[in-house]
N, C-alpha and C positions, 0 to 999 in steps of 0.2 A: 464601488459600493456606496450607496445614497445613505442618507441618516440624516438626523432632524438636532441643526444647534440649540441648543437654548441658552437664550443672549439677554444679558443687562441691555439698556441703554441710559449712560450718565448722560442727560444731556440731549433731550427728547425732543424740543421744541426747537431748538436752532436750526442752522440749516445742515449739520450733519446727519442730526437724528433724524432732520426730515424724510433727507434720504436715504436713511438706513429704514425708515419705515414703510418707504415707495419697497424697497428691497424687501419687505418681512411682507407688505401684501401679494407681491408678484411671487415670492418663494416660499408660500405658506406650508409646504411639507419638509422645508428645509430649514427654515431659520423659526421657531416660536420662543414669544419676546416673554422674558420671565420677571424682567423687573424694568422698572425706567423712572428718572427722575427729570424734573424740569421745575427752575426756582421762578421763570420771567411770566411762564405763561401757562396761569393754573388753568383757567378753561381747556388750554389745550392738552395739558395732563390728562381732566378730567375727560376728555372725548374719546381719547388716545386708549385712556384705562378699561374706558366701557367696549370700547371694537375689540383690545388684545386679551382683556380679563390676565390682567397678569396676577399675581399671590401679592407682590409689596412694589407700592411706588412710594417716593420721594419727592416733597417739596421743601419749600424755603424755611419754613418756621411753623412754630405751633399753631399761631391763629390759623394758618395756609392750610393747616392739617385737619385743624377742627372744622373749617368748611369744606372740604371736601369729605370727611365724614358724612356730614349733611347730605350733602351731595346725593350721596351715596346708600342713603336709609330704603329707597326703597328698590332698592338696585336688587338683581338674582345675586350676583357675582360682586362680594365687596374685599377686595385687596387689606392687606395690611399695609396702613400710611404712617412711615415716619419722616421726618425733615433735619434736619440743618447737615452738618458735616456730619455728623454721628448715624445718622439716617442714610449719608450716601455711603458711607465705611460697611454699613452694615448690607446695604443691598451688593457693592463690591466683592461680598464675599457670601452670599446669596449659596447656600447647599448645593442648590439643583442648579445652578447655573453653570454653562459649559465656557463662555466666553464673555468677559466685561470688554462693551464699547466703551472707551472714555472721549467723550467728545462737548468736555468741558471749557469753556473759554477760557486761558490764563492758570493762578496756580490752582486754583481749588480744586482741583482733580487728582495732587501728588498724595495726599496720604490715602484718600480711595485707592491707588491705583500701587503705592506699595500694599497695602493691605490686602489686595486681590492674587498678587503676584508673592507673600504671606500663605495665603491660602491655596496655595497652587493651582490658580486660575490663569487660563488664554487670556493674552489680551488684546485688544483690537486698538488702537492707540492714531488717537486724531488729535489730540492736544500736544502741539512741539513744544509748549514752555514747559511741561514737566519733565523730559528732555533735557531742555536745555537747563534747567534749573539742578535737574539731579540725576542725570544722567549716570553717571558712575554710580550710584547708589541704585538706582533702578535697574541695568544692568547688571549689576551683583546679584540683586537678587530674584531676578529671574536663572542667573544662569545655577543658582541654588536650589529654587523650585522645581528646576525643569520646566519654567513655564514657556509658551511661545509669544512672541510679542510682534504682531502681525501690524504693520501700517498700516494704517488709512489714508493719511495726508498721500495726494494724488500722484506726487514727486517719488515720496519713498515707495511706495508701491510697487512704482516703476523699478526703480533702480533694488529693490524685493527682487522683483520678478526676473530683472536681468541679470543678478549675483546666483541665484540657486543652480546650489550645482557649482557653482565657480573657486576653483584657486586662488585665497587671495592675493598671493602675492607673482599673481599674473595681470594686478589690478594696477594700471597706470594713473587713473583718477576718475572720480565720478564725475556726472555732469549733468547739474540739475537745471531744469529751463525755469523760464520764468515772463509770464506779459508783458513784461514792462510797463504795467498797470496805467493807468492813466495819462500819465506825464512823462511817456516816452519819449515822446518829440519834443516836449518841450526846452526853451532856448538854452534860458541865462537863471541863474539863483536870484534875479529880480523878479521872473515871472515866477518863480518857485514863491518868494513872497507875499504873492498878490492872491494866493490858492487859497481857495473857503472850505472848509468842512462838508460841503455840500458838493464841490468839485470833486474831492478826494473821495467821497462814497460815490463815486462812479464809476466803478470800475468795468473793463471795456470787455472781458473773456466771463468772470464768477459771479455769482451769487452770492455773498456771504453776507456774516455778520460785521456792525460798525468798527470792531475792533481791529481783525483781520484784512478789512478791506484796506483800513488807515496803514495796515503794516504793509499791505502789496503796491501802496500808492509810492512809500517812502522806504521798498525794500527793504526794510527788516525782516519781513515775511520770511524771505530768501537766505536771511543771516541766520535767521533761528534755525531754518532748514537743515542750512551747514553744518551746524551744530547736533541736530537732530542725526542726521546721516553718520556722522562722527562716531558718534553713541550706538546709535543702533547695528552698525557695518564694521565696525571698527576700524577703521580708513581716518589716518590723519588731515586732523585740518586741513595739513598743507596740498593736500594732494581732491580734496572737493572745491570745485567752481561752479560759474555762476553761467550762464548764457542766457540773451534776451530771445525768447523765439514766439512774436507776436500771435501766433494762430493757436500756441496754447493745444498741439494735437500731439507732439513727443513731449513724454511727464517727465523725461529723465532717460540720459544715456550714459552708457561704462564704457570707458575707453581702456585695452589691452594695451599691455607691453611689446604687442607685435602690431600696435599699430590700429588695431580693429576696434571699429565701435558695435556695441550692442544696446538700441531704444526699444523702449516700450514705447506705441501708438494707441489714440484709440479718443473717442469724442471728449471733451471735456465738460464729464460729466459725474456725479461723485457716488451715481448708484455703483459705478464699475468697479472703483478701489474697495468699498463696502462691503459689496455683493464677491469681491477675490475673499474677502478676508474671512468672509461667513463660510461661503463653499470649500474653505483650501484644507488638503489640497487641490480639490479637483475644482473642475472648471465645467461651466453648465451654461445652459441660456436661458438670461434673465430679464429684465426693465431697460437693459442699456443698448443702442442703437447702433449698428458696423459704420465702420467707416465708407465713404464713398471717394477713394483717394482721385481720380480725375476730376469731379467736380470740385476738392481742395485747390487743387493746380500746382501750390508753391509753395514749400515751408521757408520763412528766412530765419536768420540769425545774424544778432551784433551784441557786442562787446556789452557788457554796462556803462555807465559815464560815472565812474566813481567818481569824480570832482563833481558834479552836483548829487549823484546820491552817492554819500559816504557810509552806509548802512551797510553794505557788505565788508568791507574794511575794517569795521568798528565789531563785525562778529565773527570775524577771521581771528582778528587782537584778542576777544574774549575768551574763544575756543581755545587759543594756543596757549594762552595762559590758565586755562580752566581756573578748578579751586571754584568758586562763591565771584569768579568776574562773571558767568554766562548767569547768574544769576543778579547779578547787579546791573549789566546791559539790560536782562527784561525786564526787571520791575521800574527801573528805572524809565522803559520805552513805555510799559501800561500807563505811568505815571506819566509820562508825556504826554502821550497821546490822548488819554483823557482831561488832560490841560487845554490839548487845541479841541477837540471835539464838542466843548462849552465853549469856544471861542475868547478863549486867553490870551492864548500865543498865536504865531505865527507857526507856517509849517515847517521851517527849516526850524524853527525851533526845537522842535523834536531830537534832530540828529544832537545836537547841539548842545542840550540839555542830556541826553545819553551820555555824550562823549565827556564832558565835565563831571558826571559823577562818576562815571571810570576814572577819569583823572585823579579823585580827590578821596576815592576810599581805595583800601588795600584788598587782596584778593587775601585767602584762607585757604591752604592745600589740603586736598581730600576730606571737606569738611561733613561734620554730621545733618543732620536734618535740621536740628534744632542750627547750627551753625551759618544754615542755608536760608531759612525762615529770616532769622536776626538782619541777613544780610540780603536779603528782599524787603523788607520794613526800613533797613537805614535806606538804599538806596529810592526807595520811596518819598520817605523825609528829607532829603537830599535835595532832588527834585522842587520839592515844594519848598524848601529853603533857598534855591534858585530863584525861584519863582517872584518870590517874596522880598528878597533882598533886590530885585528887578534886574538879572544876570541877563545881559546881552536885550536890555530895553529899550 
């Protein structure tokens, strides 16, 4: 039976929303886009608003607002524009809307996305630090809404797709892949030193944004995953790994207690994760491209080198201890990361600077939101008090 979603998108201009919007052209009787917000890139808000004519978008701030008003004066079709946090809370929970994408950078998409999940709204969920941030709290309460919380990140989808239907406790462990981003080959933590900000946004398989890119470089990407998966599947820490599989064409495989694995294949491309989560349950043809497996030839796989990246290590430790740690490893890595990205630090600094502020603040069990915020702002200031005190200069 066909039907037509109608979808927020938090998060319009990056490169998820991008192609959630490659997806809303190619399946215009399928998906029509009811709201969307974007703080970076108002021209493209304002292009985006005039092709989809949605009822209410979202930008940054008021001035943001009053010129695309402007914008707007002699427009057929003029939206309702509101902006900051208050503006995305409110489109989050949008009446006529069937499904929020949240495909916000970092934390600014956690109280959008309890709010929608409040409202007993789908949700389509591309943002891992909300997740990792409050995962047991966002899983409460969807499973109080009844709401569904469909991935998008390209891994979980996968490993989505190959649980449905499944026994859990016929589940020996998950197994998320991973490019090995940039600096697979590379030697020694001398050449890990020597790496520019300009190196690290190279990455060899994805597209993305500078944030993301900096975490698949220095595998946190991969850590927060874990943590993601954790949360959503509900599979202990201990039992999600990590594999490096360069071609980036299996998003994630489940390994059975009899021994059997089950992967998802399929191009590494992110209309596909999008376009499952808009269509599901059913499955259609869309913008995304078959595989041509002999002209592949060879998938490989190896091990990580946790002695020079210690990222997955550091989010295995945060996981099993939950409470307000998986929240102090992210803001703490945002804060890093945005340290080396202005060219402060070095890049092992990052792990480095992570692992010292896990050292040095205490974790919080089962904490509240307000409890989770506090302890994303210390671990922040933490960071920056490394920094400054010249920790590891």
């Amino acid at each position: 039976m066909s039907f037509q979603r109608r979808v927020v998108i938090l998060g319009a201009s990056g490169s998820i929303g991008q192609s959630a919007i490659e997806v809303a052209r190619a399946l215009r009787e399928r998906m029509k886009i009811v709201g969307m917000s974007a703080y970076h890139n108002q021209t493209r808000l304002l292009e985006l608003a005039k092709e989809f004519a949605p009822p209410m978008i979202c930008t940054r701030d008021a001035i943001s607002a009053n010129d695309l008003r402007k914008a707007f004066e002699s427009h057929a079709s003029i939206p309702t524009i509101v902006h900051g946090e208050e503006g995305l809370r409110r489109l989050a929970t949008l009446p006529e809307a069937d499904l929020i994408l949240v495909a916000i950078v970092g934390t600014a998409g956690l109280k959008p996305t309890l709010d929608a999940l409040d409202a007993k709204k789908n949700l389509a969920l591309a943002s891992k630090e909300i997740l990792v941030m409050a995962g047991e709290e966002v899983m409460r309460r969807a499973a109080t809404s009844g709401s569904l919380i469909l991935p998008v990140d390209s891994e979980h989808n996968a490993l989505f797709q190959c649980l449905e239907g499944r026994d859990r406790s016929t589940i020996r462990r998950l197994i998320i892949t991973c490019s090995g981003g940039p600096f697979r080959t590379i030697a020694t933590s001398a050449d890990l030193r020597k790496v520019t900000p300009s190196m690290a946004l190279r990455h060899p398989t994805w597209k993305m944004g500078s944030k993301i890119t900096i975490d698949s470089a220095t595998l946190f990407n991969k850590g927060l995953e874990m943590m993601e998966a954790h949360h959503l599947f509900n599979i202990p820490m201990e039992k999600i790994d990590v594999v490096i599989h360069p071609e980036s064409i299996i998003h994630s495989m489940v390994e059975f207690v009899d021994g059997s694995l089950l992967a998802q294949l399929s191009h590494h491309e992110m209309t596909f994760p999008i376009q499952y989560a808009i269509t599901y349950p059913e499955r259609i043809h869309g913008p995304c491209s078959f595989l041509d497996l002999p002209s592949i030839g060879a998938l490989h796989f190896e091990e990580p080198r946790h002695e020079l990246f210690p990222a997955l290590r550091l989010a295995r430790e945060a996981g099993i201890s939950g409470g307000t740690m998986p929240a102090i490893l992210n803001a703490a890595n945002e804060k890093a990361v945005e340290l080396f990205l202005a060219g402060n630090i070095t890049f092992p600094h990052i792990w480095h600077y992570v692992e010292e502020t896990m050292n040095r603040l205490s974790s919080l069990p089962h904490p509240t939101l307000e409890e989770i915020m506090a302890a994303d702002e210390e671990a922040r200031r933490m960071v920056l008090h490394l920094y400054n005190s010249e920790f590891l200069s």
